[in-house]
C-alpha positions as CSV (number, residue, x, y, z in Angstrom):
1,X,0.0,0.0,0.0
2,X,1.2,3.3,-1.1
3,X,2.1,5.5,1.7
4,X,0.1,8.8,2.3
5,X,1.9,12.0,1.0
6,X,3.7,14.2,3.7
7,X,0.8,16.7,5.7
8,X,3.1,19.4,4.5
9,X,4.1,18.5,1.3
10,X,2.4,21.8,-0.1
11,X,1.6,25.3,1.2
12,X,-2.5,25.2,2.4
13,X,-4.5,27.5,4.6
14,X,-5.8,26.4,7.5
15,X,-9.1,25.7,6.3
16,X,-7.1,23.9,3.4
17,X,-5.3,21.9,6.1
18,X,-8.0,21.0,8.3
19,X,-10.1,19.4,5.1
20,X,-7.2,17.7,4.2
21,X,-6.9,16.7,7.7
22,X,-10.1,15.1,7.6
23,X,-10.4,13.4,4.3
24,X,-7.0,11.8,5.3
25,X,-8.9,10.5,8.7
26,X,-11.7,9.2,6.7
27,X,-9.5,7.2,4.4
28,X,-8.2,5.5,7.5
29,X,-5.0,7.5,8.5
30,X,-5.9,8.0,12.3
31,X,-2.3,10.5,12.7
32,X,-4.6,13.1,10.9
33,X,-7.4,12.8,13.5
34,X,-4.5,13.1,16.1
35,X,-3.5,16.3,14.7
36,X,-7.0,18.0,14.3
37,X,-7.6,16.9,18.2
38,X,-4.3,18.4,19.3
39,X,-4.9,21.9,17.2
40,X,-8.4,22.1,19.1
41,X,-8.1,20.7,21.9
42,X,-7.4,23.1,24.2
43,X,-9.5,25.9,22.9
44,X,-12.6,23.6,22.8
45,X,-11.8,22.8,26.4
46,X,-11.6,27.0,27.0
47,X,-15.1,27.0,25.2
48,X,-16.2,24.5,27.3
49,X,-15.0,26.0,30.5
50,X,-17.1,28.6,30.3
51,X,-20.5,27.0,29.5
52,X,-20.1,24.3,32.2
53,X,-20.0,24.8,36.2
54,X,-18.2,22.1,37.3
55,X,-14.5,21.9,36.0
56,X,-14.3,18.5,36.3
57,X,-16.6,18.1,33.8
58,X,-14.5,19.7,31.0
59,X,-12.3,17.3,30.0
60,X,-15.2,14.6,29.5
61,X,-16.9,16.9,27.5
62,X,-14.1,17.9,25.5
63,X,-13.5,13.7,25.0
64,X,-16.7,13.3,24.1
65,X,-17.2,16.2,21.7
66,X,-14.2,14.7,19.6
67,X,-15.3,11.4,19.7
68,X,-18.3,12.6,18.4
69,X,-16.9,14.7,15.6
70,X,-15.2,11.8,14.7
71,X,-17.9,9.5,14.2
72,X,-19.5,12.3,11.9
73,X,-17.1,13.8,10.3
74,X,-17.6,11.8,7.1
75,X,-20.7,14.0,6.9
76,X,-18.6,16.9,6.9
77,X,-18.2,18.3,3.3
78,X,-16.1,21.6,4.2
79,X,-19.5,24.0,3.5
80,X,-18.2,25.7,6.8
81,X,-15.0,26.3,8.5
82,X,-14.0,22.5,10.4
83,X,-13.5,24.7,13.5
84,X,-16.9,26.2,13.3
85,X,-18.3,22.8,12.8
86,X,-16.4,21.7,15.6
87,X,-17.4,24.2,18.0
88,X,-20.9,23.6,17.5
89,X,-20.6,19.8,18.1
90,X,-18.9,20.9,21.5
91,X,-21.7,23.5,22.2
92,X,-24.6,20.8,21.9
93,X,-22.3,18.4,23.8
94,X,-22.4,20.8,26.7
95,X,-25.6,21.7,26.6
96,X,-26.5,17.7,26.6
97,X,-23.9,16.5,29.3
98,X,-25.7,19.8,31.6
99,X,-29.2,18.9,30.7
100,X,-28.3,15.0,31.4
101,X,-26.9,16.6,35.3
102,X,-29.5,19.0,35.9
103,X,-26.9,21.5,36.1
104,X,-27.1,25.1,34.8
105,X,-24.1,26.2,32.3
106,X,-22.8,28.9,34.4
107,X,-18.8,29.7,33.7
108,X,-16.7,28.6,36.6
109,X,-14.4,30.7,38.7
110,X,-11.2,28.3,37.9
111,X,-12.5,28.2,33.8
112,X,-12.2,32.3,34.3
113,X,-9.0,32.0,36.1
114,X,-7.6,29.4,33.4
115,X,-8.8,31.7,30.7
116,X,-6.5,34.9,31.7
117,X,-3.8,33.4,31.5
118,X,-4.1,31.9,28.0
119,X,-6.6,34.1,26.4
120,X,-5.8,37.3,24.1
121,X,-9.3,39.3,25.8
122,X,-7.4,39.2,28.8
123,X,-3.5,39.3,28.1
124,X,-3.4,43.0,28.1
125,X,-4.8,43.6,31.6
126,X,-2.2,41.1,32.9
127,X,0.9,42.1,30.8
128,X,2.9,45.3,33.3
129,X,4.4,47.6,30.9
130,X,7.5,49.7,32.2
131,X,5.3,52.6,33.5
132,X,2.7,50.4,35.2
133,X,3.3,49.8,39.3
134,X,1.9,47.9,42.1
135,X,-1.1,50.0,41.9
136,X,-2.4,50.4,38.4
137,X,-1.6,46.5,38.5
138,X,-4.1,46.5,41.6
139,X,-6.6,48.0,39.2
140,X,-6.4,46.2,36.3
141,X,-6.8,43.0,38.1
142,X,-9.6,44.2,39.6
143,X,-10.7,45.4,35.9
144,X,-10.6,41.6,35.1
145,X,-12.5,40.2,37.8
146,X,-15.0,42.9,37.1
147,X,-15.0,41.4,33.3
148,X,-15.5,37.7,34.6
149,X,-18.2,38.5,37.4
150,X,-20.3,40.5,34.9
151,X,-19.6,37.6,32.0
152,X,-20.4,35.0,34.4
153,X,-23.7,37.2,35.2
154,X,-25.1,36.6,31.4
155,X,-27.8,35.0,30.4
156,X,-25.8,31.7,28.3
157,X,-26.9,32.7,24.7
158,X,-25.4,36.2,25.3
159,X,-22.4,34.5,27.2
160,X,-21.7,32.4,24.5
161,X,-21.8,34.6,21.6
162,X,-19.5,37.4,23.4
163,X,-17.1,34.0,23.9
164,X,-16.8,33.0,20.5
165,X,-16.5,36.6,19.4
166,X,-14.0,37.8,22.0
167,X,-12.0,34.8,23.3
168,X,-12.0,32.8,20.2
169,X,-12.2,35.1,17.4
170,X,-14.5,33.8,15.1
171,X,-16.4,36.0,12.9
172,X,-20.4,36.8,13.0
173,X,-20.9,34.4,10.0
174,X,-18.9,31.8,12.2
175,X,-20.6,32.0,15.3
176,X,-24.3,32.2,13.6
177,X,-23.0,28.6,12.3
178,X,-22.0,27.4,15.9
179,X,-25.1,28.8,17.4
180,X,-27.7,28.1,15.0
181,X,-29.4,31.3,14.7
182,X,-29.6,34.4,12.2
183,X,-26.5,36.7,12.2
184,X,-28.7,39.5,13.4
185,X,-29.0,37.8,16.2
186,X,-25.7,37.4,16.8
187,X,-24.9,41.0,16.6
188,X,-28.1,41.5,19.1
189,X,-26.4,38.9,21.4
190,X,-23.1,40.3,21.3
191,X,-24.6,44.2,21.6
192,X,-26.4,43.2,24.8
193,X,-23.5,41.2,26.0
194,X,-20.8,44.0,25.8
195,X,-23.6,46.7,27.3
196,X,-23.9,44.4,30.0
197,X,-20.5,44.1,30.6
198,X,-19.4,47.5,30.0
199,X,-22.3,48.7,33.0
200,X,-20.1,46.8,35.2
201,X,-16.7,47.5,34.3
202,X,-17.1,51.7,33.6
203,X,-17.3,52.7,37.1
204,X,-13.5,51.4,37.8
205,X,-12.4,53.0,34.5
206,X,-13.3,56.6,35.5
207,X,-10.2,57.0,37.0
208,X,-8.0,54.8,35.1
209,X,-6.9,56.5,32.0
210,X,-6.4,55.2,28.7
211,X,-7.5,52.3,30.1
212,X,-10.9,50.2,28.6
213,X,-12.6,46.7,28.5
């Protein structure tokens, strides 16, 4: 049997790579899946972290969601991003695994914690710059818990969608995929969400210059 050419053998975006990734999977070459699961891995955890109370659960969840995506994914056909696909199939998957526990999908404290040290949103309030000192340090990491409290305060549709457009990045068109619903509601989601958020964090930035969520 002919060997599989090398995953690099030619210059591909990452949407490129990620269908390549999975048509190689569904011919049989389980090193591909391994690669998509360690790209993803720990940002569908982060997604997951923040829908789902109990930290202990995360890890499951994240199993299961590959597993799952796995066992579908020769009913993928690359109409969306593999990541957008992806994320939805970890969205339901929490949402099941909560309803299944009779537990609410509120963001945990040690998600939030996790989640400022590896995520972009929150790298600038925790990065000191040469003119910063103990006390505008102070601020801004009261700033962030400010952030987190009022994010954890969301209703989960709102949570969500400021998630996928703040922590992961993923464009309107993206998350309307992930979410199943219109993009205008996505924008409305994500409008409401900031407000929200901003109501809680603008009292602590009246005195803090040049400083904003």
């Amino acid at each position: 049997m002919t060997a599989p050419p090398p995953l690099s053998a030619t210059p591909a975006s990452a949407a490129d790579t990620d269908l390549m990734l999975v048509e190689r999977t569904v011919a049989g070459d389980q090193r591909a899946y391994e690669l998509l699961v360690i790209k993803y891995q720990r940002r569908i955890e982060r997604l997951i972290g923040r829908m789902v109370r109990d930290v202990d659960l995360v890890e499951d969840i994240a199993q299961e969601t590959f597993i799952r995506a796995y066992r579908a994914l020769a009913q993928f056909r690359g109409e969306a991003q593999f990541y957008t696909w992806l994320y939805r199939i970890a969205v339901n998957t929490a949402k099941k695994a909560l309803v299944d526990l009779k537990r609410n999908p509120l963001i945990s404290h040690s998600a939030l914690r996790a989640g400022e040290d590896e995520d972009e949103t929150y790298g600038g309030e925790n990065e000191l710059t040469t003119s910063e000192t103990p006390e505008t340090e102070l601020a801004a990491k009261e700033i962030a818990a400010t952030v987190n409290a009022a994010m954890e305060a969301l209703p989960e549709e709102l949570r969500q969608a400021v998630t996928l457009r703040e922590i992961e990045g993923l464009s309107y068109e993206e998350i309307a995929e992930v979410m199943g619903c219109p993009i205008g509601t996505v924008r409305s989601r994500i409008f409401r969400a900031r407000e929200a958020i901003s109501a809680k964090v603008k009292p602590l930035l009246e005195n803090q210059t040049g400083k904003r969520w």
